[in-house]
C-alpha positions as CSV (number, residue, x, y, z in Angstrom):
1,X,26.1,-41.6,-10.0
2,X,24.1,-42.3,-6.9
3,X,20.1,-41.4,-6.8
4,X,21.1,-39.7,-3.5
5,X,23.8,-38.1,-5.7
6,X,21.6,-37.7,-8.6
7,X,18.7,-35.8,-6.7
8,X,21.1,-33.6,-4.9
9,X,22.7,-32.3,-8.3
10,X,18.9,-31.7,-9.9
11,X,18.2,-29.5,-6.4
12,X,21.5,-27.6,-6.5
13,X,20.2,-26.3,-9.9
14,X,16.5,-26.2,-9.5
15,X,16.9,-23.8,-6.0
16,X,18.5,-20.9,-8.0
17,X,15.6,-21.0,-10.6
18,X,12.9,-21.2,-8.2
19,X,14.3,-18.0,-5.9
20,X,14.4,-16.0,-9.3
21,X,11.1,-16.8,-10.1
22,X,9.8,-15.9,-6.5
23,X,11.8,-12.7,-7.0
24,X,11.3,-11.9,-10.5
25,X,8.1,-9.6,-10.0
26,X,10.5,-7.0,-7.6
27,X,11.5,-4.9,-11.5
28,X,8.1,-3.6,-10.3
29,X,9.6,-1.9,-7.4
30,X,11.4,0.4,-9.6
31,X,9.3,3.2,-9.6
32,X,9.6,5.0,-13.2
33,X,9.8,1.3,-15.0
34,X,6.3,0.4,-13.3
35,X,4.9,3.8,-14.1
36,X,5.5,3.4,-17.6
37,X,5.1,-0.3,-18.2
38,X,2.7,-1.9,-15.1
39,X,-0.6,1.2,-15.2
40,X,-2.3,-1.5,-13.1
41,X,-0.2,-2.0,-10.4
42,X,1.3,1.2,-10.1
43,X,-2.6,2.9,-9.4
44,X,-2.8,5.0,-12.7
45,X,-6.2,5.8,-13.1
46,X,-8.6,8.4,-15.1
47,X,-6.6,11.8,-15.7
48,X,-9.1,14.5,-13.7
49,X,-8.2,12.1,-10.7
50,X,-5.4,11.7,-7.3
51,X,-5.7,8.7,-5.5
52,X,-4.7,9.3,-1.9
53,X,-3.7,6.5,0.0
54,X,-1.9,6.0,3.8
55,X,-0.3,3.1,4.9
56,X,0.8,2.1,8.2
57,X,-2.4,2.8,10.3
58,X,-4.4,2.4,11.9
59,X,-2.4,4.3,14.8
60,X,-4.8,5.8,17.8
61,X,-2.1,8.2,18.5
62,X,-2.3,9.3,14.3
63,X,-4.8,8.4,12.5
64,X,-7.3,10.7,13.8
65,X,-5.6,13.8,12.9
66,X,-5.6,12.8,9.0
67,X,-9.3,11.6,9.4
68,X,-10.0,14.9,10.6
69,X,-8.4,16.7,8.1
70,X,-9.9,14.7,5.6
71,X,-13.3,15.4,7.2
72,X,-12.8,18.9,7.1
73,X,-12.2,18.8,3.2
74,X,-15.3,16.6,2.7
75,X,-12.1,14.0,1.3
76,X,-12.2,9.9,1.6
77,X,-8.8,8.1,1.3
78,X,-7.6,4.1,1.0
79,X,-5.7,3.2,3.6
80,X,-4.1,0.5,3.7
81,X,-3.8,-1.0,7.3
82,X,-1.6,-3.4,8.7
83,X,-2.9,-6.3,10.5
84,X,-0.7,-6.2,13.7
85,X,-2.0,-2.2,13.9
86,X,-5.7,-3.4,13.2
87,X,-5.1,-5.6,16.5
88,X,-4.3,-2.5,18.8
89,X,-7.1,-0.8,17.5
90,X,-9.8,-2.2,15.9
91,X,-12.7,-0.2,16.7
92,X,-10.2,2.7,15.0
93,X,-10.3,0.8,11.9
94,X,-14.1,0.2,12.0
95,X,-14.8,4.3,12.4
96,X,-12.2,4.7,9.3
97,X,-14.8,2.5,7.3
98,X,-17.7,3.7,8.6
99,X,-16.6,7.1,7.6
100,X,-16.2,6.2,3.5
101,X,-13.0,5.3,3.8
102,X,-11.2,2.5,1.6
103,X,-9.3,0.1,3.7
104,X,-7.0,-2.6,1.8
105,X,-4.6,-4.4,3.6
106,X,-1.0,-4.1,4.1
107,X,-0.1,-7.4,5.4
108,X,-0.2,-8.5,8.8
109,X,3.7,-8.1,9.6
110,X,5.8,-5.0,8.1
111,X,8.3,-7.5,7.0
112,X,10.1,-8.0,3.4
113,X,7.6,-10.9,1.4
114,X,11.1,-11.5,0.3
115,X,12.3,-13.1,2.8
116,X,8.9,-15.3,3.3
117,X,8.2,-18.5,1.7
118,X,4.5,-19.2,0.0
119,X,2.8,-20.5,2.9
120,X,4.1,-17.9,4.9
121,X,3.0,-15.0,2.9
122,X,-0.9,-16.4,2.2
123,X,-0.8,-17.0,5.5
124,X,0.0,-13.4,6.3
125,X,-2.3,-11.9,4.1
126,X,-5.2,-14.2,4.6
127,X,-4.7,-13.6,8.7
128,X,-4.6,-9.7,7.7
129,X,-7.6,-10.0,5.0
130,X,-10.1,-11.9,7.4
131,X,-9.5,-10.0,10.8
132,X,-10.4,-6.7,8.4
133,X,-13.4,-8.5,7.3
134,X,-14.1,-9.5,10.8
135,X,-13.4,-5.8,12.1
136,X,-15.4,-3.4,9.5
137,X,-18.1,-6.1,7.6
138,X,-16.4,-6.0,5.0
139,X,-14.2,-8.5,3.1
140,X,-11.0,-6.0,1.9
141,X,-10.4,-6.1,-2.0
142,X,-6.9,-4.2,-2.2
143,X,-3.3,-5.1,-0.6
144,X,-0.1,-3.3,-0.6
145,X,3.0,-5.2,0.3
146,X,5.3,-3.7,2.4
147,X,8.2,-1.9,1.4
148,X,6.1,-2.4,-2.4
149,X,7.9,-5.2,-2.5
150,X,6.1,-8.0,-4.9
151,X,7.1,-11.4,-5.1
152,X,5.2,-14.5,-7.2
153,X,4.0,-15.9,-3.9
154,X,2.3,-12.6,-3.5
155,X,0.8,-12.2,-6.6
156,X,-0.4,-15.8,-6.0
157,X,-2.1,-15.6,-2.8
158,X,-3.4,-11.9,-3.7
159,X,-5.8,-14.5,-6.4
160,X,-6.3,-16.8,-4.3
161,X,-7.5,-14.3,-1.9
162,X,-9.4,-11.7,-4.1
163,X,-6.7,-9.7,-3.3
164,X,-5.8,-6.6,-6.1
165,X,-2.0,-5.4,-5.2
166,X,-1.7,-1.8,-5.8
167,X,1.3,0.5,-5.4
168,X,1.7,4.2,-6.5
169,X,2.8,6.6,-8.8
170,X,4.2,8.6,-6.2
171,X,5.5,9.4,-2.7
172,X,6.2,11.7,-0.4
173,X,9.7,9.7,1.5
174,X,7.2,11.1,4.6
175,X,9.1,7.9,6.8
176,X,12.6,9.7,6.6
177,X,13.9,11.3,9.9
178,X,15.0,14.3,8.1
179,X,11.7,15.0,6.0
180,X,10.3,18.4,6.5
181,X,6.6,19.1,5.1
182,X,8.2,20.9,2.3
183,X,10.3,18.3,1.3
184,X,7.3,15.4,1.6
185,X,5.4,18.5,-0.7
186,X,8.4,18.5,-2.9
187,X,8.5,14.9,-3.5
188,X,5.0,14.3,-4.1
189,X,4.7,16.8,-6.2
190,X,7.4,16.6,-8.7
191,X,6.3,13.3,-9.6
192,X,2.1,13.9,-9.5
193,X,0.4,13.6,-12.5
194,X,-3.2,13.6,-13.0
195,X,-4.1,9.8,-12.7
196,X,-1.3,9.4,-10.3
197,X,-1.5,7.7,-6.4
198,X,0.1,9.3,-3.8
199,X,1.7,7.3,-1.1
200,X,1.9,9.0,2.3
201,X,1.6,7.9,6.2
202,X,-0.8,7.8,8.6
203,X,1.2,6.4,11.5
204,X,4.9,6.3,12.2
205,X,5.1,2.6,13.3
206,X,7.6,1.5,11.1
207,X,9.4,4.9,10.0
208,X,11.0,7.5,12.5
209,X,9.1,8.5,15.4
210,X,7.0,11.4,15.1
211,X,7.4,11.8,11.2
212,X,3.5,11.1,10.8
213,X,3.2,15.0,12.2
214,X,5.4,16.2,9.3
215,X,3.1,14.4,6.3
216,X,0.2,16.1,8.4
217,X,1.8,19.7,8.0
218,X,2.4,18.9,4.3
219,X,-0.7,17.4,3.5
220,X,-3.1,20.5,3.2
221,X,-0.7,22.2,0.7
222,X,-0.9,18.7,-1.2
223,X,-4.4,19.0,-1.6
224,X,-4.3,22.9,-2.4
225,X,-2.4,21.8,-5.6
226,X,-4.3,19.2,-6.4
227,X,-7.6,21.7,-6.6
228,X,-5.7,24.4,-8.2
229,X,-4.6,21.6,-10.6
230,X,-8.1,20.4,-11.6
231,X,-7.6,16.8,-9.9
232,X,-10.4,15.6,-7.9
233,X,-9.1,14.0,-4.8
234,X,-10.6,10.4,-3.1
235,X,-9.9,6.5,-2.7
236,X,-8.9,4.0,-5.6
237,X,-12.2,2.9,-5.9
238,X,-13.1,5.9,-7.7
239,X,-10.2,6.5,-9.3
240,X,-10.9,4.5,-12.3
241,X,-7.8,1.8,-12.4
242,X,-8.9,-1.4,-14.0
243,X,-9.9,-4.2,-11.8
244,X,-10.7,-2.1,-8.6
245,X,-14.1,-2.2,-8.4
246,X,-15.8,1.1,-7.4
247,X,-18.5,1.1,-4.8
């Protein structure tokens, strides 16, 4: 056999191994396996305690509703902003961190890490992680990959970057056309815990248009139950998961 033959048989069986490794941390999507086995990454955290976090944002047209409501509740939040958004509307994100809030990162792009090579996806998040910095004074310490889609890349530039990926216990399918606030009620609720994070919205740039006023309807009820439940309510950095450090 040829060396050009040789090398072309070693790559025909290397490729398939390497694209299940960059895939093989995607079991973590599955929501009730990473619940039970991945407490970390799925934002479990001390039991008298909801997380609350948005993605999406920060939206000019959105966002300021759900800070107001917050503000009215004396609540802070994480939310997790995506770079392209931050762009539009940075002086947005700065009033979101000057207010208490927790801002991570979402990426830059709302795009699958799947379908990205490494040096795309550090790329991605580094361009994401230092316009925050840039933005609010403050170098970001939490990402959440869109679609909570992890690959190895991922978790490899997330280290590289200081980056802690977090997903959720929870979620409200608040992106859905048909979602009512009942049904975003519904869904958070059945699965909440105490301990548990609670994905929801704050802008409706990648799910159907105006869907961000439907998590807004639902939201106060959310919080009611929390209370009535004996949860306090705030960001992930006082929500007690390991390696998020609170400030």
């Amino acid at each position: 056999m040829t060396p050009a033959r040789t090398a072309l048989v070693a790559s025909t069986a290397v490729l398939p191994a390497l694209a299940a490794l960059q895939a093989a941390p995607v079991i973590s999507t599955f929501g009730p396996l990473r619940n039970r086995t991945m407490p970390r990454l799925s934002g479990q955290g001390r039991p008298d305690h909801v997380a609350l976090t948005f993605d999406d944002g920060p939206d000019h047209l959105s966002t300021p509703h759900f800070l107001t409501a917050l503000q009215r509740r004396e609540l802070s939040a994480t939310f997790f902003l995506l770079g392209s958004m931050l762009a539009r509307s940075p002086g947005l994100a700065k009033e979101m961190a000057d207010a208490g809030h927790e801002i991570g990162i979402h990426g830059w792009y709302h795009s699958p890490l799947l379908v990205r090579g490494p040096r795309a996806t550090y790329d991605d998040l580094a361009r994401a992680r230092d316009d925050l910095a840039r933005v609010t004074g403050r170098p970001p310490v939490l990402f959440r990959p869109p679609y909570g889609v992890m690959t190895t890349a991922a978790h490899l530039a997330c280290r590289r970057l200081g980056l802690t990926p977090v997903l959720w216990t929870c979620w409200g399918e608040d992106w859905r056309k048909r979602a009512t606030p009942r049904s975003v009620e519904d869904t958070v609720l059945r699965d909440l815990r105490g301990g548990g994070t609670i994905l929801l919205h704050d802008s409706d740039c990648t799910s159907a248009t105006g869907s961000w006023r439907t998590t807004l309807r639902a939201l106060p009820r959310i919080l009611d139950t929390c209370q009535e439940r004996g949860w306090q309510v705030g960001p992930l950095r006082e929500h007690g998961v390991p390696g998020i450090p609170a400030n």
